[in-house]
C-alpha positions as CSV (number, residue, x, y, z in Angstrom):
1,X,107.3,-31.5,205.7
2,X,111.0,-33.1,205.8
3,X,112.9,-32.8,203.0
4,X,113.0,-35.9,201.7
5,X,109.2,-35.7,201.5
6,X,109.8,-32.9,198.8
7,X,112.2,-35.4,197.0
8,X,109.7,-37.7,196.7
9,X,107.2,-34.9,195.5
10,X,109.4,-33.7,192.6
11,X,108.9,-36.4,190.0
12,X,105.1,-36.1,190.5
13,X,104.9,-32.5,189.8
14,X,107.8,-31.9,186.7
15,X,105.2,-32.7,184.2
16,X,102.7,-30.2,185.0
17,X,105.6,-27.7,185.0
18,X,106.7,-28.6,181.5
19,X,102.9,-28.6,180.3
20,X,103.0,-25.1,181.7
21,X,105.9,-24.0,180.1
22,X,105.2,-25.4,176.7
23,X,101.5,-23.4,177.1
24,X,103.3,-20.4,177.9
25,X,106.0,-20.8,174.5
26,X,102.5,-21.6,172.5
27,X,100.9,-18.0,173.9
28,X,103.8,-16.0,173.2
29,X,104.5,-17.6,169.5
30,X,100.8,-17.0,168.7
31,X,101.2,-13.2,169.9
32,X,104.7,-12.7,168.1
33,X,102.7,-14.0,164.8
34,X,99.5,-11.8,165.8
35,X,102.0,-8.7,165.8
36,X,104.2,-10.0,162.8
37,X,100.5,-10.0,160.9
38,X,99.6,-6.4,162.1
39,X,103.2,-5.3,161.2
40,X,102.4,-6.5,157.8
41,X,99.1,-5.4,157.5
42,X,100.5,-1.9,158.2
43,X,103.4,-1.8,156.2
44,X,100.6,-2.7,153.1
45,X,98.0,0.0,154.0
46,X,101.0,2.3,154.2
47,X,102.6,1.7,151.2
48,X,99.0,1.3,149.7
49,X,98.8,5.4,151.2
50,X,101.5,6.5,149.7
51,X,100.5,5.5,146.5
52,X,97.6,7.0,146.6
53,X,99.3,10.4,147.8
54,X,101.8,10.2,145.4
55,X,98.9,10.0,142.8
56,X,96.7,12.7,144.3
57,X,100.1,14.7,144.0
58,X,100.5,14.0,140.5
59,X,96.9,14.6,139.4
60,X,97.2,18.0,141.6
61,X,100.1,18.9,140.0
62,X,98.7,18.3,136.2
63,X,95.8,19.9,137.8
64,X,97.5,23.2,138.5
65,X,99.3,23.3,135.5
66,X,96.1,23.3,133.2
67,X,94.6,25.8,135.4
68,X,97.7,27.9,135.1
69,X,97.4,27.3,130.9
70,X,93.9,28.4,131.4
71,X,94.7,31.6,132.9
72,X,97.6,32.4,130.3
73,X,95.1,31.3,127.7
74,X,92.2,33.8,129.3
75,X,94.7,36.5,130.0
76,X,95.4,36.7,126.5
77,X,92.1,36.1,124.9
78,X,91.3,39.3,127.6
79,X,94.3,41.0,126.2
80,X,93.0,40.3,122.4
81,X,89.8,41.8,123.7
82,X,91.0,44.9,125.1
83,X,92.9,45.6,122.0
84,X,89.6,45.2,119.8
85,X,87.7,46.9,122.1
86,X,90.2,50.0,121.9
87,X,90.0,49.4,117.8
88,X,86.2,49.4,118.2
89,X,86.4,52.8,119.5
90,X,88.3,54.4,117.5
91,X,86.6,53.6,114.4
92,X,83.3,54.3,116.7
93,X,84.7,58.0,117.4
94,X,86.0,58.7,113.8
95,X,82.9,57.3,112.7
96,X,81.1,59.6,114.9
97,X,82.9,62.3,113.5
98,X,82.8,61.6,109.9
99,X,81.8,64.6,107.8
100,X,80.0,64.7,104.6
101,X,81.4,65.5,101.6
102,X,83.0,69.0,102.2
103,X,81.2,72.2,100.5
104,X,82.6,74.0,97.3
105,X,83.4,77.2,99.1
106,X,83.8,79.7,95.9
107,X,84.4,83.2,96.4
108,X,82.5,85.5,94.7
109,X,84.9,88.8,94.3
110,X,82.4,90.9,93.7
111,X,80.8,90.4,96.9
112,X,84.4,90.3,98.5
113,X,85.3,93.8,96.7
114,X,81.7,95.1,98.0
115,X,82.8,93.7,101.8
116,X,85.9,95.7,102.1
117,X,84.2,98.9,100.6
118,X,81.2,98.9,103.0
119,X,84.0,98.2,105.9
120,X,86.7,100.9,105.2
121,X,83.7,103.4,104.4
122,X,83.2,102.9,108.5
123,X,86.6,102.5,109.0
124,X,87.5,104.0,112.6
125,X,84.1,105.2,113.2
126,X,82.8,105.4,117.0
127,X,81.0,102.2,117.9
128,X,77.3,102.5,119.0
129,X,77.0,100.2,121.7
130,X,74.3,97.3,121.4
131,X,74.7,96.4,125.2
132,X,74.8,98.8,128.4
133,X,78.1,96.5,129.5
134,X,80.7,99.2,130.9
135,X,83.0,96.9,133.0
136,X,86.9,96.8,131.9
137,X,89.7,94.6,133.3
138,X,91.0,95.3,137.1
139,X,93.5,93.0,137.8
140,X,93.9,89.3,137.6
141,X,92.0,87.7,140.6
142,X,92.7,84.3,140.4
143,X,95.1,81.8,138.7
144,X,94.3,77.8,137.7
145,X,96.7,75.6,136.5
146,X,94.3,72.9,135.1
147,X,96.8,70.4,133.7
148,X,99.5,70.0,130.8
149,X,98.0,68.7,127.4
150,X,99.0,68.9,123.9
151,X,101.7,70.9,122.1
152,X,103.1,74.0,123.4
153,X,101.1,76.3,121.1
154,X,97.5,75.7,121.0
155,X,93.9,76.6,122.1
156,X,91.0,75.6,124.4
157,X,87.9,77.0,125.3
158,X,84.3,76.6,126.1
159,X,81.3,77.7,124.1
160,X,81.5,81.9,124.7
161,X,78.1,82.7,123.9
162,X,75.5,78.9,125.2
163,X,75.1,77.4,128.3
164,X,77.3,74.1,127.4
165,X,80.1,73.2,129.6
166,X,81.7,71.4,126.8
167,X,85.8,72.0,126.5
168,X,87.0,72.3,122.8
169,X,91.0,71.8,122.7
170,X,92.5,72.8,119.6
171,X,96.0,70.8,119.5
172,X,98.7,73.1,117.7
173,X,98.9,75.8,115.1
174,X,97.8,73.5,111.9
175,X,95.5,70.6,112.5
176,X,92.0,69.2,111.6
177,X,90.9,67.3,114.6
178,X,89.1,69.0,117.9
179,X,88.6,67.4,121.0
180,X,85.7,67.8,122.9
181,X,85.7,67.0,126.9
182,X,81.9,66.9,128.0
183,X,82.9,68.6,131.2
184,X,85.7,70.7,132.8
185,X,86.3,67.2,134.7
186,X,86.7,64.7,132.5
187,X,89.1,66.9,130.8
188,X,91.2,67.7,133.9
189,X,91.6,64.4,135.1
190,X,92.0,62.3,131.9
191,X,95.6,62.7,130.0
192,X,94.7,60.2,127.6
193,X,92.1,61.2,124.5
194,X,90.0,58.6,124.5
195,X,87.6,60.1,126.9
196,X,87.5,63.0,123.9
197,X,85.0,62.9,121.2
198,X,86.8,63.8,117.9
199,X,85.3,66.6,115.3
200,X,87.4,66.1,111.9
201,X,87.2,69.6,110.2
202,X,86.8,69.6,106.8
203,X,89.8,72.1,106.0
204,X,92.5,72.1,108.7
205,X,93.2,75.0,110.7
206,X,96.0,77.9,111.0
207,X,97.2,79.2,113.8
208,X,95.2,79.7,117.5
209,X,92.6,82.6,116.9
210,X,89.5,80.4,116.5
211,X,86.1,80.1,118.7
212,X,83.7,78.6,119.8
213,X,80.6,80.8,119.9
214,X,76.4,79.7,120.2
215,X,77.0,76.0,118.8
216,X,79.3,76.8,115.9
217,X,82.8,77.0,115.6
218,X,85.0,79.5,114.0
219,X,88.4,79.4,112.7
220,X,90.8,80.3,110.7
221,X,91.9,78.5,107.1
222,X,94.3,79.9,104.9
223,X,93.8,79.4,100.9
224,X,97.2,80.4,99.2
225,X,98.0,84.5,100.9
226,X,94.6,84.8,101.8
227,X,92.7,83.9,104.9
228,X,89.0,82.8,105.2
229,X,86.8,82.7,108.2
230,X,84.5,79.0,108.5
231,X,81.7,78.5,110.6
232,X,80.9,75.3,111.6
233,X,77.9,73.9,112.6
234,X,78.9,71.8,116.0
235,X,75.8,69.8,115.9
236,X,75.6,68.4,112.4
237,X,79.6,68.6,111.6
238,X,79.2,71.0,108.6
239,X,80.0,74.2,107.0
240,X,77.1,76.5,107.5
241,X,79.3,79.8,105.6
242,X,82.5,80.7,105.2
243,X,84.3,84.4,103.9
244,X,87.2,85.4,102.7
245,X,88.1,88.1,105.3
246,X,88.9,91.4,103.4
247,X,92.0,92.6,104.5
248,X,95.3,93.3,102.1
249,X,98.7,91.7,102.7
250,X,97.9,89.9,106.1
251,X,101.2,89.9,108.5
252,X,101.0,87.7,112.1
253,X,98.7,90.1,114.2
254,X,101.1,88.9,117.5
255,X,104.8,89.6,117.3
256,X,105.1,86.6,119.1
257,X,103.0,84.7,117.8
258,X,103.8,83.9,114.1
259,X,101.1,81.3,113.3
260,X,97.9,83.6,114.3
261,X,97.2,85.9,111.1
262,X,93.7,86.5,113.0
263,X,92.0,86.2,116.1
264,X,88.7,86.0,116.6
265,X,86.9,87.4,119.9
266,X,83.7,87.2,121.6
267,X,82.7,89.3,124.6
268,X,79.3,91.1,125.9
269,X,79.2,93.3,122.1
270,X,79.3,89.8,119.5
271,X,81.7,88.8,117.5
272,X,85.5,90.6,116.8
273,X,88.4,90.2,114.5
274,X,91.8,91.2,115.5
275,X,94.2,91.1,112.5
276,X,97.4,93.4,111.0
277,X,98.4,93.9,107.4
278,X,101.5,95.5,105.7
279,X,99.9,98.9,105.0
280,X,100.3,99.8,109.2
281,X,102.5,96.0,109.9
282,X,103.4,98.3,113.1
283,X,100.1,98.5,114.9
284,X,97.1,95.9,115.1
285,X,93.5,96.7,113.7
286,X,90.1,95.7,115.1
287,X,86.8,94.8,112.8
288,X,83.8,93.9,114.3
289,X,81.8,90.8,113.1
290,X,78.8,89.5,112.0
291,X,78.2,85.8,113.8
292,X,75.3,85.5,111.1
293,X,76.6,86.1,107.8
294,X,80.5,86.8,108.6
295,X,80.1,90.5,106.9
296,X,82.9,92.7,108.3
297,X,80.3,95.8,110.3
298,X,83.2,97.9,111.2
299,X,87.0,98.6,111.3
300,X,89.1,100.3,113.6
301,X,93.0,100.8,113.2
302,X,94.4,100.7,117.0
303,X,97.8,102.1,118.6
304,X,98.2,99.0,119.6
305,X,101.8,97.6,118.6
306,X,102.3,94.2,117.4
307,X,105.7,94.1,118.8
308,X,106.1,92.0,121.9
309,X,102.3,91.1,121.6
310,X,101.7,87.1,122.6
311,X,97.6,87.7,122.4
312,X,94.8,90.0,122.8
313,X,91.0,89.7,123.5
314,X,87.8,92.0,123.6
315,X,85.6,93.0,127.0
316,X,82.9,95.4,126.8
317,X,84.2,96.7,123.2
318,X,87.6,97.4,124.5
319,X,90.4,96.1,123.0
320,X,92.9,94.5,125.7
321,X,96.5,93.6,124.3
322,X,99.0,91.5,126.3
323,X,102.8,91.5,125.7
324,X,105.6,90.0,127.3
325,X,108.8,89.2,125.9
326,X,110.9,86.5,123.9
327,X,112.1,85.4,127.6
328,X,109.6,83.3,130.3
329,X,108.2,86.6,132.1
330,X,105.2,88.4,133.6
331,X,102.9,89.3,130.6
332,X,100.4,92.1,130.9
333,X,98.0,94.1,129.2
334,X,100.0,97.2,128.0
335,X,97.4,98.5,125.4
336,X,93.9,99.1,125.7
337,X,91.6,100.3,122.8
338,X,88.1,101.2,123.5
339,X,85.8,101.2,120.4
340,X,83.0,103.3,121.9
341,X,85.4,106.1,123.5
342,X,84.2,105.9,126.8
343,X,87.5,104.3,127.6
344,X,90.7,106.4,127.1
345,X,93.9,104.6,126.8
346,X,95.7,106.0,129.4
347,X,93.0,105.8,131.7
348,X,93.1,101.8,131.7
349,X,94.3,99.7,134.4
350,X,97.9,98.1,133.9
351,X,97.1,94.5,134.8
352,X,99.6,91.8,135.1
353,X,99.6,88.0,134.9
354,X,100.9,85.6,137.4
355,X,104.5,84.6,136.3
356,X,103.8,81.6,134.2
357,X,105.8,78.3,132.2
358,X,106.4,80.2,128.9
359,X,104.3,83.1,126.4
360,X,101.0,82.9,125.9
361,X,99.7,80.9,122.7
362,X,96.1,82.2,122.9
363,X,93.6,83.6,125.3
364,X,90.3,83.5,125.2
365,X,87.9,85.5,127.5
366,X,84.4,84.2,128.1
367,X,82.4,86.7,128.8
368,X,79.2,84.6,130.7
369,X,81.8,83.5,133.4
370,X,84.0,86.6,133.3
371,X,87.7,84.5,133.1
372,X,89.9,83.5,130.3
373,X,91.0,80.3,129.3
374,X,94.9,80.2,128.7
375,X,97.2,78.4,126.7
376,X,100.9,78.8,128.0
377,X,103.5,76.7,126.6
378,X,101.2,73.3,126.7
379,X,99.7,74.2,130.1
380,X,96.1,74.9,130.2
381,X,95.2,77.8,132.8
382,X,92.2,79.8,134.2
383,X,92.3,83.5,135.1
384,X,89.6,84.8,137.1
385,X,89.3,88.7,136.7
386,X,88.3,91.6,138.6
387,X,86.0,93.8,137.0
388,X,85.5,97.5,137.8
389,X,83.2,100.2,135.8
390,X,85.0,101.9,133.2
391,X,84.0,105.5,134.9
392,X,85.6,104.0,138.0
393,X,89.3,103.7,136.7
């Protein structure tokens, strides 16, 4: 086709070219408004979401910091609780060891005077036996430190003569309040006394001589210069006797030991009281008891010296003294006294204690399980012994 044909073409066809165009203007405006709207539509939902976060946010926040009231408020209501619940048991436990009304305890002088005349009529006499038991001290087998309680004078022990393993600590030289463990366990690994029942003593104690012997308790009051011995009943928390022990002018029965003016012993024989008076204030004396009544059966004055002593106990109806001295050393038993005769003092082992904290405060021999149960300057300790025959040392 020439070119002048195209000429000619060219008004025919500009029309249709400007209907085009103006279509294609009318597509792309209605796709700009389409995305305008959408843009819109976004920019609403978005700040429509963030709202709403910012609210959720908030109400999270007030949320938390009720929840965190809450928890202060429970802590301390739990708090309030424990505290109450710690009240509860103390007045449960002193409750529990309430006493009745303590007894009169009146002493009759007459039966007193009549006491220490039957006892010094026997006074030094041989012993007769009640048991076959011939075994003396050896040496010192074994040593347990349980744990440190307490003061650094004081007393524990179990029940010398029954089959409980209760532990009765005795908590300084002048107190009124035992505390029993229910096992050796619970004692060793509690430091704290509320896992102790308490026993309130009608009259408080002196010094650390006392026992614990077939469900009652012994130990030692002092009434003005004399000295009386209490049983206690363990099971009903009362006085079943008490006697005014009948010795003259007591003096401390250890040198070092100023607070003990008696000691009372159990071992394979019964019951024994070690004590010293001014009339021989060099050497110890010996009586042996009744566990029944509390008469005094016999009374021995022993070579024993009270110098250097820190405390003593009976095995087999031998007396068995252990010294040391004023400075943290090895104590031993240096002085032997046997009752019966059948033990002569020099034929007696020398047995020595482990080097320890302090002296001695008491020591208490149990004679079912054949150790003794130490107090040494507020630490509580367990010697095993070795036994031998007394014809075999």
């Amino acid at each position: 086709m020439g070119p002048w044909r195209c000429l000619l073409l060219l008004p025919l066809l500009a029309p249709a070219l400007r209907a085009q165009q103006q279509q294609f203007m009318e597509y792309v405006e209605r796709r700009l408004t389409l995305l305008e709207e959408r843009i819109s539509q976004w920019h609403d939902q978005s700040s429509r979401y963030s709202t709403e976060l910012r609210d959720f946010k908030n109400q999270v926040l007030g949320m938390l910091e009720a929840a965190e009231k809450e928890r202060e408020a429970m802590r301390a209501e739990a708090e309030s609780a424990a505290v109450r619940v710690d009240r509860l048991e103390r007045e449960v436990d002193y409750l529990e060891t309430q006493n009745p009304a303590p007894p009169c305890v009146e002493v009759d002088e007459t039966l007193m005077d009549k006491q220490v005349a039957t006892a010094k009529q026997r006074k030094n006499e041989k012993y007769t036996k009640l048991t076959d038991c011939s075994d003396t001290i050896a040496s010192v087998r074994a040593m347990k430190i349980l744990k440190r309680f307490g003061s650094a004078s004081g007393l524990w022990t179990k029940d010398a003569a029954g089959s409980s393993e209760k532990i009765y600590v005795f908590d300084g030289t002048a107190n009124d309040t035992v505390y029993v463990f229910p096992r050796m366990r619970e004692f060793t690994l509690f430091s704290a006394t509320r896992k102790a029942a308490r026993i309130k003593l009608p009259y408080p104690w002196v010094g650390t001589g006392h026992l614990v012997y077939d469900g009652h308790l012994y130990y030692i009051r002092q009434q003005g210069l004399s000295f009386q011995v209490i049983k206690f009943n363990l099971a009903n928390k009362t006085v079943v006797d008490s006697s005014v022990f009948p010795a003259e002018e007591q003096i401390p029965v250890f040198g070092l030991s100023p607070s003990t003016y008696i000691e009372v012993s159990a071992d394979e024989e019964g019951l024994w009281a070690i004590y010293a008076t001014k009339e021989d204030e060099k050497n110890m004396c010996l009586a042996k008891l009744d566990p029944s009544s509390l008469d005094i059966e016999q009374m021995w004055d022993t070579p024993c010296p009270r110098e250097n002593a820190e405390g003593a106990f009976v095995v087999c109806g031998a007396l068995h003294v252990v010294y040391n001295t004023r400075l943290p050393s090895r104590a031993r038993v240096q002085c032997v006294f046997d009752v019966s005769g059948t033990l002569a003092p020099e034929d007696a082992s020398l047995v020595y204690f482990p080097k320890r904290y302090g002296s001695h405060s008491s020591l208490k021999y149990s004679p079912r399980e054949r150790q003794i149960y130490a107090w040494d300057d507020g630490y509580q300790i367990i010697y095993r012994m070795e036994m031998k025959k007394k014809l075999e040392v």
